[in-house]
C-alpha positions as CSV (number, residue, x, y, z in Angstrom):
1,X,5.1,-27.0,11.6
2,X,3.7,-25.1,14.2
3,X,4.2,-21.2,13.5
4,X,7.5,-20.0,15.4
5,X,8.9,-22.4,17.4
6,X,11.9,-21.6,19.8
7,X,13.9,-23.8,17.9
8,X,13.6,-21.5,14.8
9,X,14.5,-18.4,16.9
10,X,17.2,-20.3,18.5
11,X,19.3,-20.9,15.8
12,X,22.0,-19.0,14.1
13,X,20.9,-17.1,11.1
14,X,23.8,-18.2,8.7
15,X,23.1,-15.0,6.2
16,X,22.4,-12.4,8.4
17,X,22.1,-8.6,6.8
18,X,25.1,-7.0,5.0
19,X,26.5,-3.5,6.0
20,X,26.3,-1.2,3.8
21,X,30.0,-1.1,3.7
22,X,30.2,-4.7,2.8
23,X,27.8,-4.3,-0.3
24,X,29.1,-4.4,-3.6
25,X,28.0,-1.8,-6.2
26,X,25.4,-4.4,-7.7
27,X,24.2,-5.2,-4.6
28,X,23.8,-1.5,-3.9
29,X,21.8,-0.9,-7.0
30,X,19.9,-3.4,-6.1
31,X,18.8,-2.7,-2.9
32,X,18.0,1.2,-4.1
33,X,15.8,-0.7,-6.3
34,X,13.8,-2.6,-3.9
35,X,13.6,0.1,-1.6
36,X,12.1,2.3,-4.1
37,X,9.3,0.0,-4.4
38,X,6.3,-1.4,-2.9
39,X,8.0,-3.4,-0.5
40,X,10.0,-0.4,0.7
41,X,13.2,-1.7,2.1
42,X,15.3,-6.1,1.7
43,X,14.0,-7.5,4.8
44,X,12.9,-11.5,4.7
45,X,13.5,-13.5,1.9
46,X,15.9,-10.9,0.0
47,X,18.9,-10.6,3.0
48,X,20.2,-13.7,1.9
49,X,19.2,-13.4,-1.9
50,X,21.3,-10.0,-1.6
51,X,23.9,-12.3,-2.5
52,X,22.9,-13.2,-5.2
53,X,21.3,-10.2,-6.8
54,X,20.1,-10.7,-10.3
55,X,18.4,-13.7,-8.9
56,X,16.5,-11.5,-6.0
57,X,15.6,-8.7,-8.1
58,X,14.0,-11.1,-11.0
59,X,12.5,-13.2,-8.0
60,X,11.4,-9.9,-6.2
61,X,9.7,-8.9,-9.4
62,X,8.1,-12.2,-10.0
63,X,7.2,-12.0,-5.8
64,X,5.6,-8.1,-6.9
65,X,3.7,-9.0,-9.6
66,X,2.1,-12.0,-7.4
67,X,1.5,-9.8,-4.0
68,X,0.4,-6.3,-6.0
69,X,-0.5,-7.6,-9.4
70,X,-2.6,-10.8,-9.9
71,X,-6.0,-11.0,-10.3
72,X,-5.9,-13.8,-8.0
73,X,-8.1,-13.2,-4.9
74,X,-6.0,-11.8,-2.1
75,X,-7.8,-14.6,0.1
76,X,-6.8,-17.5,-2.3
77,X,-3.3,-15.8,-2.6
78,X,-2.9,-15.9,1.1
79,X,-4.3,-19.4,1.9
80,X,-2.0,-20.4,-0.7
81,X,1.1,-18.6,0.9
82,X,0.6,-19.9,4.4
83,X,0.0,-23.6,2.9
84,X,3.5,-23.6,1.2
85,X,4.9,-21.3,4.4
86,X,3.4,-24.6,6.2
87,X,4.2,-27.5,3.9
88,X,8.0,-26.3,3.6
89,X,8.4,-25.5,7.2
90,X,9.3,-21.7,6.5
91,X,8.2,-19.8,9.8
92,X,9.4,-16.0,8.0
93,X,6.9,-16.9,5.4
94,X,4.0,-18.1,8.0
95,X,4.5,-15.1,10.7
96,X,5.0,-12.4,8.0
97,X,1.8,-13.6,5.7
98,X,-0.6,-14.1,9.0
99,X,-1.5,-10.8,9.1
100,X,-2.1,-10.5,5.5
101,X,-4.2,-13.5,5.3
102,X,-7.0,-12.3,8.0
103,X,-7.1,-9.3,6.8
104,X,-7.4,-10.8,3.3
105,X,-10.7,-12.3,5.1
106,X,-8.8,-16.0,5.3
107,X,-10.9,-17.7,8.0
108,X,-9.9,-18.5,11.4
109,X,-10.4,-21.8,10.9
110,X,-8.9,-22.6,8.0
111,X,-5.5,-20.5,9.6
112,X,-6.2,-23.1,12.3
113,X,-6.6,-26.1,10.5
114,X,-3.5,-25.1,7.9
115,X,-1.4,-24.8,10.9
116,X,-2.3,-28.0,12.4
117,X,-1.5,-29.9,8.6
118,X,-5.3,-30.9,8.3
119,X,-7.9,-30.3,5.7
120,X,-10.2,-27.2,6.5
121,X,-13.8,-27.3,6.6
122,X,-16.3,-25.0,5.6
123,X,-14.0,-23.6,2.5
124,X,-16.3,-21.5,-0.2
125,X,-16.4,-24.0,-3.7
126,X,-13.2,-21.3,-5.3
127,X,-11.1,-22.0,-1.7
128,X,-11.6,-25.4,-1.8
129,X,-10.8,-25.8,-5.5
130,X,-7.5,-23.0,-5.1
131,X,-6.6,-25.3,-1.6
132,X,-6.7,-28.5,-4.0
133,X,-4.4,-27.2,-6.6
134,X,-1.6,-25.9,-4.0
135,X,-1.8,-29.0,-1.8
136,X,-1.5,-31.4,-4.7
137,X,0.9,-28.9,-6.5
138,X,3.5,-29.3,-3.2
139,X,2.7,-33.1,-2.3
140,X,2.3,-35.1,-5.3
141,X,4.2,-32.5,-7.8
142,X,1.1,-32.5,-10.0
143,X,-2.2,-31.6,-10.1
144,X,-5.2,-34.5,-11.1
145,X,-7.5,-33.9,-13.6
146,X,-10.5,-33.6,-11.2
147,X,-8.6,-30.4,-9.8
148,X,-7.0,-28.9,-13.0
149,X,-10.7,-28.9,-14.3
150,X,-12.9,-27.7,-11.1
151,X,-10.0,-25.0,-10.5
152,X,-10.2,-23.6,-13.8
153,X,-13.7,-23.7,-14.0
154,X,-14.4,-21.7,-10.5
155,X,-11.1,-19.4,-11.0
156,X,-10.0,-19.5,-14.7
157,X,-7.0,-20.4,-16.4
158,X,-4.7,-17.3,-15.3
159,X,-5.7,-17.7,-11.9
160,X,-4.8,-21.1,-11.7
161,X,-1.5,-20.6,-13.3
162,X,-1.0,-17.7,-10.7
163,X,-2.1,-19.7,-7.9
164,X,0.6,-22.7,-9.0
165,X,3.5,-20.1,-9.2
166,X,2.4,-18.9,-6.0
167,X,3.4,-22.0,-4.3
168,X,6.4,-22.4,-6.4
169,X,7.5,-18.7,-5.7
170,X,7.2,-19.4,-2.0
171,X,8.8,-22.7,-1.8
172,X,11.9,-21.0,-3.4
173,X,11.9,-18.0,-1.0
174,X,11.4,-20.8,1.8
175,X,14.0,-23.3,0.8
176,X,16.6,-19.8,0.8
177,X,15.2,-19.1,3.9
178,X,15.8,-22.6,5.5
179,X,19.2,-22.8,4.0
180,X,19.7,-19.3,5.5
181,X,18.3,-20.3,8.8
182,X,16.4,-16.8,8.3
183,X,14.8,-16.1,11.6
184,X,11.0,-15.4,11.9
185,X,10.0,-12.0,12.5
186,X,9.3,-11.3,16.2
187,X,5.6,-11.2,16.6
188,X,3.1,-8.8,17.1
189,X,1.9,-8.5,20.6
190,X,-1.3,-7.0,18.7
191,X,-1.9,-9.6,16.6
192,X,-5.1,-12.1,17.7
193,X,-4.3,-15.4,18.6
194,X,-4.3,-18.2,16.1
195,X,-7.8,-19.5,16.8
196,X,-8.9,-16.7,19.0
């Protein structure tokens, strides 16, 4: 996946946002709820969730507790996002969390090299132990002793658990989005470059 091709932005978003006329009262109370939080308004992931709501809000709360929560390093949370964004072809996820992950202090080159599917170089002892653990987590479905052990080692157990629900989380909200055909955000015309 290369982030947001024209093909993505092409195609018809099959759970497009609800009027507020067409909302139920659950849905309603739901999206007061959402609003009043940190994410401040159902954008992304949560349009088509909306139709489901128990299952957004208790997603959106897992989803809070990950972005605002965690003592996972906002660095390792974001390389971790834009690896499953990549691996599950979700261009929402990748355009929305690019931002976040350089100013998390995510390397250009490791954005770079992500995008383009290859292994990054250069990665600090914790990314490289954190990268191991997502990419084995979402290709093999399990995680080999070598990377268990280093990964708790360098970031502790909780952060490793965190870390592996972080990829979980956002191959849910991306296989919603894909089903949804949910288009990318439009990009920022401020936003550098990848690899510039």
């Amino acid at each position: 996946m290369h982030p947001t091709s024209d093909d993505a932005r092409q195609r018809p978003d099959r759970l497009p946002p609800l009027a507020d006329h067409e909302l139920t009262p659950q849905q309603q109370a739901a999206v007061q709820r959402i609003s009043a939080g940190p994410r401040g308004s159902v954008f992304g992931p949560f349009v088509p969730l909306l139709r489901s709501p128990v299952a957004m809000e208790h997603l959106q709360e897992l989803g809070a507790y990950l972005r605002f929560e965690s003592p996972l390093p906002k660095a390792l949370f974001e390389m971790a996002v834009l690896l499953t964004a990549h691996e599950r072809e979700q261009e929402f996820e990748w355009n929305y969390h690019l931002p976040l992950a350089r100013a998390a202090g995510v390397a250009e080159t490791v954005i770079v090299a992500i995008s383009g599917g290859t292994t990054p170089t250069g990665l600090t002892a914790d990314e490289s132990a954190a990268y191991r653990v997502v990419v084995e987590s979402l290709r093999a479905n399990r995680v080999s002793d070598a990377t268990y052990e280093d990964a708790v080692a360098r970031l502790g157990v909780q952060a490793t658990i965190d870390l592996t629900v972080t990829a979980g989380y956002y191959s849910t909200l991306a296989m919603v989005m894909n089903l949804a055909q949910t288009p990318p955000p439009k990009p920022d015309p401020t936003a550098a470059p990848a690899g510039g």
